[in-house]
N, C-alpha and C positions, 0 to 999 in steps of 0.2 A: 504494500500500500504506500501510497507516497505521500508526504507532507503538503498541507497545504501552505498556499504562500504567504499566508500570514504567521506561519506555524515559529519564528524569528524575531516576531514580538510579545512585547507582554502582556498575558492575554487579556486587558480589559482595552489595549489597541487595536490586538487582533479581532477582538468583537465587532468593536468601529468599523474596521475596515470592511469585516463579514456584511454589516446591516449595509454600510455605503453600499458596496457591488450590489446587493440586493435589492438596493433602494434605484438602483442606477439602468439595472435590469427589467425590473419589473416594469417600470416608465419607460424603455427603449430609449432614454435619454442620450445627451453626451457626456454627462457627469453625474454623479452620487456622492454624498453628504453623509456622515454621518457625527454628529457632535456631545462631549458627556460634559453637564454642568458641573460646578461642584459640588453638589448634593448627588450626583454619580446617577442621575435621572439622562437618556438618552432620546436625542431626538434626530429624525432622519429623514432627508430629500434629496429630490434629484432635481438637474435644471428645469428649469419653468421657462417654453418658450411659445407666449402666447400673441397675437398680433398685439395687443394693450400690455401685455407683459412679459419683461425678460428678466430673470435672476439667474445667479448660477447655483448651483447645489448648495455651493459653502450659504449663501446671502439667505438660499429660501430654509437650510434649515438651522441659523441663524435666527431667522425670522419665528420659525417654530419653537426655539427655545425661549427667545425673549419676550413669546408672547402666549408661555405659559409661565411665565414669572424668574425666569432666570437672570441673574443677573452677571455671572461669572462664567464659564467655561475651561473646563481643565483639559482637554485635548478634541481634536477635528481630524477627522481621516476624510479622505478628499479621493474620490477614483475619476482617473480624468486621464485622457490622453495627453493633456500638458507635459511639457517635462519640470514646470514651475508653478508656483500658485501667482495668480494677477494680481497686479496692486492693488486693489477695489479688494479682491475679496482679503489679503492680507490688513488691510485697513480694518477691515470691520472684525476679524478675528481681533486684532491690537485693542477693538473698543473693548474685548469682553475679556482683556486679559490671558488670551491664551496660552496655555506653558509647554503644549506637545500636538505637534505638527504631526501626520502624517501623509504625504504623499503618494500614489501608488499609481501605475496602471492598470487599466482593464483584467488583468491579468491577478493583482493583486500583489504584484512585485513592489514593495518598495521604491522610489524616484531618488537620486541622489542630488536630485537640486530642491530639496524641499526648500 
């Protein structure tokens, strides 16, 4: 049986990164979000790309934590073909304090340009 590719993290990243793909899949999207506040509550999206709206994963589930009361966020796993996160969505991680990035592809590889 072979490892999965999260299997390298620690597993409450590797969870993030599971629900992102999931989240990222299930919507046929081009990105998946997965984010854990500090109360270790998780919340999870994929891009939103609708003619009146565009978010990226990170922003929409961002959105979904801060608007069940979170105020803080202790790590974001991000699945996205980037091989970086964009200014815009690093900005808005910065508003919530973030302290662990993870970046990954499709695949669920880890990016080394987080």
């Amino acid at each position: 049986m072979s490892a999965t590719p999260e299997a390298d993290l620690p597993d409450e990243d590797a969870k993030l990164v599971a629900l992102a793909r999931a989240a990222k899949f299930r919507a046929g999207a081009l990105e998946g979000a997965a984010v854990r506040d500090d109360m270790g509550r998780t919340y999870v999206a994929a891009t939103v790309d609708l003619p009146s709206l565009h978010l990226s994963a990170v922003q929409a589930a961002v959105v979904a934590a801060v608007s069940s009361g979170s105020t803080a966020l202790e790590a974001v796993a991000v699945v996205s073909p980037a091989e970086t996160l964009d200014d815009t969505d690093r900005a808005v991680l910065s508003d919530l304090s973030v302290t662990t990035l993870v970046l990954t592809g499709p695949d669920g590889l880890p990016r080394a340009g987080r």
